[in-house]
N, C-alpha and C positions, 0 to 999 in steps of 0.2 A: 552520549551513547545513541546509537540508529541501531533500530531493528530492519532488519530487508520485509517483516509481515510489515510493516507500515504502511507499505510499497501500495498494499492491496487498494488504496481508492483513487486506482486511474480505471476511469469509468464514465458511461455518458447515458443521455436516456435522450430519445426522441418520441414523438407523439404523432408527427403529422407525416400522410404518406403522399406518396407520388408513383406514377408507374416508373418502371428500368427505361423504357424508351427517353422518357424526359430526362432522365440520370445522365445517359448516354448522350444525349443531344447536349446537355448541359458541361458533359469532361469532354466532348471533339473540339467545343470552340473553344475552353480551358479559357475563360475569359478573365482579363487582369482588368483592375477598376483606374481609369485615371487618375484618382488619386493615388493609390498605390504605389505606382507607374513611377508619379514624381517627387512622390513623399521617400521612397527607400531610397534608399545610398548604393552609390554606383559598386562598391567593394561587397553587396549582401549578396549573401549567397540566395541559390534558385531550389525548388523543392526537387527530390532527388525521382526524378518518373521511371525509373528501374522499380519501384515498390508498386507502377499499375501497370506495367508492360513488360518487366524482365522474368526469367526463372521465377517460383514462388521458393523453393525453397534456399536458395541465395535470400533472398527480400525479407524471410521472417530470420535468417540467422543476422541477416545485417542488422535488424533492431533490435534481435534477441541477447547477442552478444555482450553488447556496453551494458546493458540493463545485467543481465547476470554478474559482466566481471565486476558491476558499482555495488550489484546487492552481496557478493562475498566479501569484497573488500570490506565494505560498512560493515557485514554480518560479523566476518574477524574483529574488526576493533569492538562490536559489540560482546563477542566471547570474550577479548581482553581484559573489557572491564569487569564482567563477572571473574574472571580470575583472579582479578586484583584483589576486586571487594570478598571473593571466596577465601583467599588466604587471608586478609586484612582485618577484615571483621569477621567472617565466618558466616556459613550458612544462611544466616538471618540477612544478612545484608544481600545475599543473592535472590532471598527471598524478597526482600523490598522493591529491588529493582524490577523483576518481574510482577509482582500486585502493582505496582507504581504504573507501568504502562500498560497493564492489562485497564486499568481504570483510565488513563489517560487516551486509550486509543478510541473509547466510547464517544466522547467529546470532539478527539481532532477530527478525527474522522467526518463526523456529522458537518462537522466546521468545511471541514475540505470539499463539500459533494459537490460545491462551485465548480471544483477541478472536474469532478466527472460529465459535467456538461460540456464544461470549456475542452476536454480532452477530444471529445465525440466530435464538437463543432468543429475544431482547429482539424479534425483528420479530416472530416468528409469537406471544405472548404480548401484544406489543401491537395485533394485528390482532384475537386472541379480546378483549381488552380487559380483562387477567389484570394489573394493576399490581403487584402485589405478588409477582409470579413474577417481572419486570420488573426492579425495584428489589432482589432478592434475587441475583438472574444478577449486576447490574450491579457490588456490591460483592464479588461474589467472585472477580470478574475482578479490579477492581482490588486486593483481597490479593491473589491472586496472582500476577499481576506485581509488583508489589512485591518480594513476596520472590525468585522470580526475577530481576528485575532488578540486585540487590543480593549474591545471592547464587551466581549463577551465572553474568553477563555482567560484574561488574564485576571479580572474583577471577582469573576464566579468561582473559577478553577480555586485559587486562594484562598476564598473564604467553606467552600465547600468539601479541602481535600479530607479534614476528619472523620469530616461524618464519612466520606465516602469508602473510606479504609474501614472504617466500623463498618460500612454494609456489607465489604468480605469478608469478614470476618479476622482481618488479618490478628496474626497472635502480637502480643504488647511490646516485646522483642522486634518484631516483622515491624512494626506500624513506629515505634521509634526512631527508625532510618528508613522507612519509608515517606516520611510526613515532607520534611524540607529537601528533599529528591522531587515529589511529585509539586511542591509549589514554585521548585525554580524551574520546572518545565512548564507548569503553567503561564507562571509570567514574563517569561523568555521562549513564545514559542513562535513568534513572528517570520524570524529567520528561519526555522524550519519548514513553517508552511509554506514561504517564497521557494525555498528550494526544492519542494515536492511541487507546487504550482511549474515552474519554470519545465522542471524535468519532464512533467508531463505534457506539458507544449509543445517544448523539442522532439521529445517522443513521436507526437504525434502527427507532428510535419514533416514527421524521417529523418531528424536529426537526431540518434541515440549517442552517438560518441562524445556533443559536447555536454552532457547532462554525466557519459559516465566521467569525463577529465574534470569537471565538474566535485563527482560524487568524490572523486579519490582523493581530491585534494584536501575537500571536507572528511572523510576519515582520516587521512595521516594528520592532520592538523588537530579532529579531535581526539586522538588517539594519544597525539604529544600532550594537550590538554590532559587530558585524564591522568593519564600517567602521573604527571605533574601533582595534578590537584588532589587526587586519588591519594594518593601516597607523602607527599607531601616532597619538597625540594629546597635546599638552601633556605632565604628567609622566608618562602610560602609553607604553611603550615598542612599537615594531613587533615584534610577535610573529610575522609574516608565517603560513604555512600555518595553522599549531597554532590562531591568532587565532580561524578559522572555528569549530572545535571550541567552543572557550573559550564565544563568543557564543551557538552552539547551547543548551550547555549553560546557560549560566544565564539567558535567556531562555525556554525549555522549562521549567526548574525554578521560576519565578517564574509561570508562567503557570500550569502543574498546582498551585502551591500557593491560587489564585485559586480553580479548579475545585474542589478538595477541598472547600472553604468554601460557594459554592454548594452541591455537594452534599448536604451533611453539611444545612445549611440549607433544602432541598426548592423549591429554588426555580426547577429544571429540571423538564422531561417527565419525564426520571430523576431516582432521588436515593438516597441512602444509607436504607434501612429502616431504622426504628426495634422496641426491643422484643425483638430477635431475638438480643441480646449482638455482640460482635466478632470474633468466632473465626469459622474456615474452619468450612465447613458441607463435609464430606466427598460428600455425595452433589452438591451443585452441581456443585464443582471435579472430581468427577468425567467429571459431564456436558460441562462445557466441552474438558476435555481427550480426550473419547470424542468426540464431534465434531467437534472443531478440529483434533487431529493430523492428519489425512488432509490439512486445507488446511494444515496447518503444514508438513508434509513436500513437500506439490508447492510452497511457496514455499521449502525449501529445496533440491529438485533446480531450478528452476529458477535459481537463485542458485548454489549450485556448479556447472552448466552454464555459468553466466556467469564464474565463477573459472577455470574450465577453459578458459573460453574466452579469459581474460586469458591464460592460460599459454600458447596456440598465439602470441597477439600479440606477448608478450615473447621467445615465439622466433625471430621477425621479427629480418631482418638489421637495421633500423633498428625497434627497439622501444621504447622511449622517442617517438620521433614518432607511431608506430602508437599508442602510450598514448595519448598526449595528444589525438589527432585520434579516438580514441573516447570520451574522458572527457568532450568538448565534446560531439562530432557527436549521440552514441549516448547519453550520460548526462546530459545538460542540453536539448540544443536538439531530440533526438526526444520531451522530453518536452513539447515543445508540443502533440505529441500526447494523451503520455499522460494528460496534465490533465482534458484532456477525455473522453476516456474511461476512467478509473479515476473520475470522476464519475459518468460513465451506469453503470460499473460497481455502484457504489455503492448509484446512484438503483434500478437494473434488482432488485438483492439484496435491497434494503429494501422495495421495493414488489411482489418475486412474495411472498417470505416472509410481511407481512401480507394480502395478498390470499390466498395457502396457508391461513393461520388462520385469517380470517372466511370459508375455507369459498368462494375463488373462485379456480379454478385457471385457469376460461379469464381471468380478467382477467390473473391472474400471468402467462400465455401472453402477450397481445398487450402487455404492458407492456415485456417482455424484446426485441420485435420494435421498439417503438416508438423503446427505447432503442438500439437497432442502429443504426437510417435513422439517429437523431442523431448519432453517432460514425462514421458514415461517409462524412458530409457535412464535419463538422468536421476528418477526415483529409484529406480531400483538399482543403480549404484551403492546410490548412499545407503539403501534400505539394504543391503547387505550388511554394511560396517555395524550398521545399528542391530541388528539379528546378532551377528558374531563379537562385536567388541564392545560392548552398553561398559563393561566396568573401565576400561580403557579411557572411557570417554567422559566417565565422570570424573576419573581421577586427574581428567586434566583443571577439572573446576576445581579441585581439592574437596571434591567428595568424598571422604573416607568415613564418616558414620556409618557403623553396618545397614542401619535401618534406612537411611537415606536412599545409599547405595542399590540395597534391595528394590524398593520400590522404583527408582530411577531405571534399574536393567529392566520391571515390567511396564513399562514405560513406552521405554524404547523398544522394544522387541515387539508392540503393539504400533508404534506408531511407524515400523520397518513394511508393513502393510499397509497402514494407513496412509501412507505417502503417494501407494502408487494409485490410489482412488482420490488425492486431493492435488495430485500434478493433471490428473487429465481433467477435474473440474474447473481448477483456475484457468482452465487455458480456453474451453469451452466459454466458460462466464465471460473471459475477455473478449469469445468472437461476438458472442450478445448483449455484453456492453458495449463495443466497439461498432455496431451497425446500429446502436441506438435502442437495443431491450433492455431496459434495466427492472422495470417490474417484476419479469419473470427470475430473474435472479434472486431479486427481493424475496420474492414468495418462497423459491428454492431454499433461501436462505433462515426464514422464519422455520420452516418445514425442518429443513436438514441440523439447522447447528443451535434451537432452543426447542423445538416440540420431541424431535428424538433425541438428543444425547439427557438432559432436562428430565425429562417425562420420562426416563429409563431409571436415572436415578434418586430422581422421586419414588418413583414404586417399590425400587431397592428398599429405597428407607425407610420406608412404608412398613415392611410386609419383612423386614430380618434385617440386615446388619451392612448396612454400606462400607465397602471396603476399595482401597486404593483402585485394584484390580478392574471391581464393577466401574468407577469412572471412567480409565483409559479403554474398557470395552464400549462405553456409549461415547466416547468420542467417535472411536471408529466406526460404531452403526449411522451418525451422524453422514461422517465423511463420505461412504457410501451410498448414504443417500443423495448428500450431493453430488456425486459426479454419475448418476443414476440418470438424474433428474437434469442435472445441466447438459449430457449430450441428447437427453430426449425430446429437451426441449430445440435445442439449436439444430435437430435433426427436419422438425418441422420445417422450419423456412419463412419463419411467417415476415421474421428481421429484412428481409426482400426487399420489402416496400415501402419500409420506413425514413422519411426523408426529413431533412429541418431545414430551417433558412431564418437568421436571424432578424431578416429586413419586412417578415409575412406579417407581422403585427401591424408594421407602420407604414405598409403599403394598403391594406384594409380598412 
C-alpha cells in the first residue's frame, strides 16, 4: 500500500549564503565539470532549461502534473486496499492500516531527510547546470538510505512495533492486525525508500514523467499484489491485513531493483557517477544530513503530532469507530487533496530551487504563487464532494456502522475547509524548502500541527469531555495556522540569499 501524504519529505535546507549577482554569474556559464562531460553516456538526456527561461506557469504544471497523476494513481490502489480490508475483516482492519502508518511515517520520514537535502542540492545544481555535483549528491543519498534502511528501521522498527501501538492507544482488535502490517513494512522498507529517493531526484532535475511511469507501474503491480494477497487466490492463501504490507514490499523492491539498473547504466537525467569509487564520500553525506535534518525533524514533529493525536482518539469512549472513520476520512479520502498538492508542492520546490541557481529569485517568487492558485482551486473541488457527499464516501469503504458513519461525515465536512488552508501551505513550505529554508517550516511546523491542534485538546480534556467533533476542530485551527504562517514567512524573502555548494567544506 502507498499513501500520496508520504509524498510530503521532498525537501531541502541550506545554511550558507551568497549574493543573486554570484548566482547569476554562476547559471550564465552553466558550467559542466569534465568529468561529467566524459563519464555520462552519449544517449543521457540534458536538464530541461524551459524550467529557468520558459512561461512559469507551463514549467510548474510540467512538474506538477506526473507527480499529481503518480499521487492518485498510488492514492487509488491505496483506497483499494482499505476496501478490500473494509469488507474482508471489517472496520478494525481499516483501522490498523491507518495506526500502522501513522506510526510508521514518524520513523521513515526522519530516515528520509537525506532526500531533503539531496532534493535541494540536485535542483539548485541543476539550475547552475553542475552534473556532476548532480549525480555525486544523487548516489550518496542512495548509500545512505541503504544503510539506514537496513540498519536502523528494519532491526528497531521490529522489535519496537508493540510498544509503539500501546503508545496509541490502539484497541486490542486494531493492534491484532495491526502488529505484522507494521513489521513487514519495517523490514521490507528499502525498496520504498529507493523509490521516494529516486523520484525525488528526477523531480528535481525536471524530470517528473519518469518518476510518474515509474510510480504507475508500482501501483498496478502493487495493486495486483494486494488484491492477490489480501484476499487470497488459487494455492496463495488469504493473508488479509498483513496482505497489504506483503504487496507493498515486494512490489517497491522489484521496482527499485529496475532503478538501480537504469541508474548504474546513465540512462536517466540522474545517474550513478562513474570514476569516483563506491564508498561514502564524508563531506556529501554530510551536506545532505546538515540540510535535510531541520526537514527531517518538522516531518517528524508533525508525525508524532499525529501519534499524539491518535492517542486523544483512542481515548475516545468509542475508539476504534473514531480509528477507523479517521483512517478512511483523514488518511485516504483527504488525500484526494493532498495529491494534488504535495505535487504543486514538489513542482513549487524544484522549480524556486533551480530558478535560486541560475541566478532568478524573482521567477522562484511567482512560481511558488502560481503553484498556490493551483492547489487552491483543486481543494475546493474536492472540498465540495466532501461538504455534500461524506456518507457516499464512506460507503465506499463499507462504512455502514451508524456511529462510524456519523462521526466520519463530521469529519469530512471539517476537513472540506481544512483542505483549502493545507493546499496553499504545502505549496508555500515547498517554495521554502525548495530555496533552502527548511527551519522555518520546522518551527511553522512545531507551532501549527503539536502546540495548537495538541494543546486545544488537551484543555478540552482538561476542563469537560473530549469529543470526536473537538478533535477534527483542532486539526483545523492547526492547518490554519499553517498556511498563516508558511505564506508569511515566504513573503519575507529572506530564502533570496541562501546558497550551498557541496565542494565548500573541502575547498577550506
Amino acid at each position: 500500500m502507498t499513501a500520496p501524504t508520504r509524498r510530503r519529505f521532498q525537501s531541502d535546507e541550506h545554511s550558507k549564503r551568497v549574493t543573486s549577482a554570484n548566482l547569476s554569474g554562476r547559471a550564465a556559464t552553466a558550467p559542466t565539470t569534465p568529468v561529467a562531460a566524459a563519464a555520462a553516456p552519449p544517449h543521457r538526456r540534458v536538464y530541461d532549461r524551459s524550467i529557468v527561461e520558459g512561461p512559469l506557469g507551463p514549467a510548474v504544471w510540467k512538474i506538477a502534473w506526473p507527480t499529481m497523476l503518480t499521487n492518485i494513481v498510488g492514492g487509488l490502489q491505496g483506497i483499494v486496499d482499505h476496501v478490500l480490508v473494509g469488507h474482508l475483516v471489517g472496520f478494525r482492519g481499516n483501522a490498523a492500516i491507518g495506526v500502522s502508518w501513522q506510526i510508521m511515517l514518524v520513523v521513515i520520514i526522519f530516515v528520509s531527510s537525506i532526500f531533503t537535502g539531496m532534493s535541494v542540492l540536485v535542483a539548485r545544481f541543476a539550475g547552475a547546470g553542475e552534473k556532476d555535483k548532480v549525480d555525486r549528491t544523487v548516489y550518496q543519498a542512495f548509500l545512505t538510505a541503504v544503510v539506514m534502511s537496513l540498519g536502523i528501521m528494519a532491526p528497531i522498527g521490529y522489535f519496537t512495533a508493540p510498544w509503539l501501538l500501546d503508545l496509541v492507544n490502539a484497541a486490542p482488535g486494531v493492534k491484532t492486525e495491526a502488529l505484522p502490517f507494521l513489521r513487514v513494512m519495517f523490514l521490507f522498507s528499502t525498496g520504498m525508500l529507493i523509490f521516494y529517493m529516486l523520484s525525488g531526484a528526477l523531480r528535481s532535475a525536471g524530470d517528473a514523467r519518469t518518476p510518474m511511469l515509474l510510480g504507475i507501474a508500482l501501483t498496478l503491480l502493487n495493486l495486483v499484489l494486494n488484491v492477490i494477497l489480501i484476499s487470497g487466490w488459487g494455492p496463495i492463501p488469504r493473508f488479509g491485513t498483513v496482505g497489504s504490507a506483503m504487496g507493498t514490499a515486494i512490489a517497491s523492491g522489484l521496482v527499485a531493483i529496475y532503478s538501480l539498473v537504469k541508474l548504474w547504466r546513465g540512462d536517466w537525467v540522474v545517474a550513478f557517477p562513474r570514476g569516483r569509487g563506491f564508498g561514502p564520500d564524508w563531506n556529501i553525506i554530510g551536506s545532505l544530513f546538515r540540510f535535510g535534518l531541520p526537514a527531517g525533524v518538522q516531518g517528524v514533529a508533525m508525525n508524532v503530532g499525529g501519534v499524539i493525536l491518535l492517542g486523544f482518539i483512542g481515548s475516545l469512549a468509542q475508539s476504534a469507530e473514531a480509528q477507523a472513520a479517521f483512517a478512511v476520512s483523514y488518511t485516504q479520502l483527504f488525500s484526494l487533496i493532498t495529491w494534488t498538492s504535495v505535487g504543486l508542492m514538489g513542482a513549487a520546490a524544484a522549480i524556486a530551487g533551480q530558478n535560486l541557481g541560475a541566478g532568478h529569485p524573482d521567477r522562484a517568487d511567482r512560481a511558488v504563487h502560481i503553484a498556490a492558485r493551483f492547489g487552491l482551486a483543486a481543494a475546493a473541488l474536492v472540498g465540495i464532494c466532501f461538504f455534500f457527499l461524506p456518507r457516499a464516501l464512506l460507503g465506499i469503504f463499507g462504512m455502514t456502522e451508524p456511529v462510524v458513519v456519523q462521526i466520519g461525515v463530521q469529519l469530512l465536512r471539517v476537513l472540506s475547509v481544512s483542505g483549502l488552508l493545507i493546499a496553499v501551505a504545502l505549496t508555500y513550505t515547498g517554495g521554502l524548502q525548495g530555496t533552502g529554508d527548511t527551519k522555518s517550516p520546522l518551527y511553522i511546523s512545531i507551532v501549527s500541527q503539536i502546540v495548537v491542534p495538541l494543546g486545544i485538546c488537551f484543555v478540552v480534556q482538561r476542563t469537560g469531555t473530549l469529543d470526536p467533533i473537538d478533535i477534527w476542530l483542532a486539526i483545523l485551527a492547526g492547518h490554519a495556522t499553517r498556511c498563516a504562517l508558511s505564506v508569511i514567512r515566504f513573503r519575507q524573502g529572506k530564502w533570496r540569499t541562501i546558497a550551498v555548494d557541496i565542494d565548500q567544506t573541502r575547498r577550506a
